[in-house]
Each structure stands twice: as C-alpha cells, then as structure tokens.
N, C-alpha and C positions, 0 to 999 in steps of 0.2 A: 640400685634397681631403677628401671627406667619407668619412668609414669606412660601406661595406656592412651594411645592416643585416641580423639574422640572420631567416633567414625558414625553420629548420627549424622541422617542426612534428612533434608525439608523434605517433608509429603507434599505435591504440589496441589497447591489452592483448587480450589471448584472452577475458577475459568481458565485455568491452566490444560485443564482437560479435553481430550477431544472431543469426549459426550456434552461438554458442556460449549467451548469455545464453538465447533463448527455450526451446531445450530443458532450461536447468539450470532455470528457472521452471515449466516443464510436469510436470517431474519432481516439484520439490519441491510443486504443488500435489495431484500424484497421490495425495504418503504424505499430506498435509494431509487431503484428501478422506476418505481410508480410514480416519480417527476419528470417532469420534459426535460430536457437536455439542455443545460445554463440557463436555469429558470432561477430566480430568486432563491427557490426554497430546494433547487437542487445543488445550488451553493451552497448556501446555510447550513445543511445538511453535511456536505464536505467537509466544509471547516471544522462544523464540530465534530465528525465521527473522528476526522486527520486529530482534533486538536485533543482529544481524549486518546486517541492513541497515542502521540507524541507524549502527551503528560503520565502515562501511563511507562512507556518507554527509560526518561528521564527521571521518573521514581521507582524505590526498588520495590515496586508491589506486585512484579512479575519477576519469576525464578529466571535466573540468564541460563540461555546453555552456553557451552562450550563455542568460543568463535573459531570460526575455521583459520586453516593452517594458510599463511603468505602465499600469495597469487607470484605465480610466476613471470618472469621477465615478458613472457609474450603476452601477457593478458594485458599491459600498457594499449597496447596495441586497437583493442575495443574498446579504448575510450576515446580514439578518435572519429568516429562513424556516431559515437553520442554525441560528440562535443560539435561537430558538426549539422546533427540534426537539431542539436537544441538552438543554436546560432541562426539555422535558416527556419525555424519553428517561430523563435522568436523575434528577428526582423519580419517576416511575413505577416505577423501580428502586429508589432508596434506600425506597421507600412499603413497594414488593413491594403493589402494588394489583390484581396481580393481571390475571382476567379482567373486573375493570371499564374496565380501563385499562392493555392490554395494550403490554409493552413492543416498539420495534420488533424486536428479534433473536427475544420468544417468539413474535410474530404469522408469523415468515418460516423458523421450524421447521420446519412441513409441506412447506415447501417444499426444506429442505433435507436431509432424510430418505436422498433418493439421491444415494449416492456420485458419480456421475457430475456431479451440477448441485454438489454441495459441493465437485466438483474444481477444476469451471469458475469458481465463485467466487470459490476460491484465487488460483485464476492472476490471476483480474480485479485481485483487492488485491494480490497479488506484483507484477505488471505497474504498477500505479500506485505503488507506494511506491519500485522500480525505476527509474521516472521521476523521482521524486522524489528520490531519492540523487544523481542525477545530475544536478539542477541545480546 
C-alpha cells in the first residue's frame, strides 16, 4: 500500500498579501518621497527599507514562488547596454565630470523635485525589489 502523499500547502502570511503588502509599500514610498533627493535621511532611509528587504529576502520569512523558466540565448544580449550604462554611470561619478557628462541620477533631478513623482518612484523600486525578495 502506498502512503498518501502530504499535499498541505502554507496559507500565505498577512504581508504576503496584496491587501496588506501594497498599502505597507505605498506608505513606505510616501515618508521616502517627503526627503530631498541624497539628503542624509533620504539615504538612511534607503539603506534601511534596501537592508530589511534584503534580510527579509535571505530568510525564509517570505513564501518563495516559483522561479522562472532559463532566459534564452538572446537575452545575453541585454546585458550589454546594462553593463555599459553601469560602467559610464560609474566613471562619470568616480570623475564627478560634472555637466560635461552628466550622471544618470543628476540628469533625472529636475524631474524629481516633486514630492508626488519621488513617491511614485519609491514605490516603483519598493515594488520591484519586493518581487525580488520573493523569488
């Protein structure tokens, strides 16, 4: 006779949920928004929202889903328009060259000025690194 295999599965946690996840991410992007842009405490801020999700991520206190199926041979492909934006991102900075060769974060200041679009940007990177803990 063969033994029943067990087929419970986790009920997912309370921040696992959308009702609960999106508004704790909307929230946390609001106080993010409401700092100036590389101000002290909009660092601090960073670190720690980054360093609690990371720690979050790296323990199993979030249910994993399923990771997606192998990227195909052509998707090599788009890591070199990263790898070379990260390379002229980062000489441009360590240079500090300035307005000859403006960095991408000093070019996207102007546009981040209003509270309201620095909010939404929060969430966009909260929601994506989010995603990411839960793979």
């Amino acid at each position: 006779m063969e033994q029943p295999h067990d087929l419970t599965v986790e009920a997912p946690r309370a921040w696992d949920r959308p009702a609960v996840s999106v508004p704790v991410l909307v929230c946390l992007s609001l106080v993010g928004g409401r700092f100036a842009s590389f101000s002290t405490e909009a660092n601090l801020f960073t670190l720690g929202t980054g360093g609690v999700l990371i720690w979050l991520g790296l323990s199993n206190r979030v249910p994993r889903r399923p990771a997606p199926r192998r990227l195909g041979p052509g998707a090599a492909w788009w890591a070199v328009p990263v790898v070379v934006f990260g390379v002229f991102e980062g000489v441009t900075f360590v240079l500090a060259a300035g307005d000859d060769f403006p960095t991408f974060s000093r070019l996207a200041d102007p546009l981040l000025e209003d509270q309201l679009t620095r909010s939404a940007v929060w969430f966009a990177w909260l929601s994506a690194f989010w995603g990411l803990v839960r793979r």
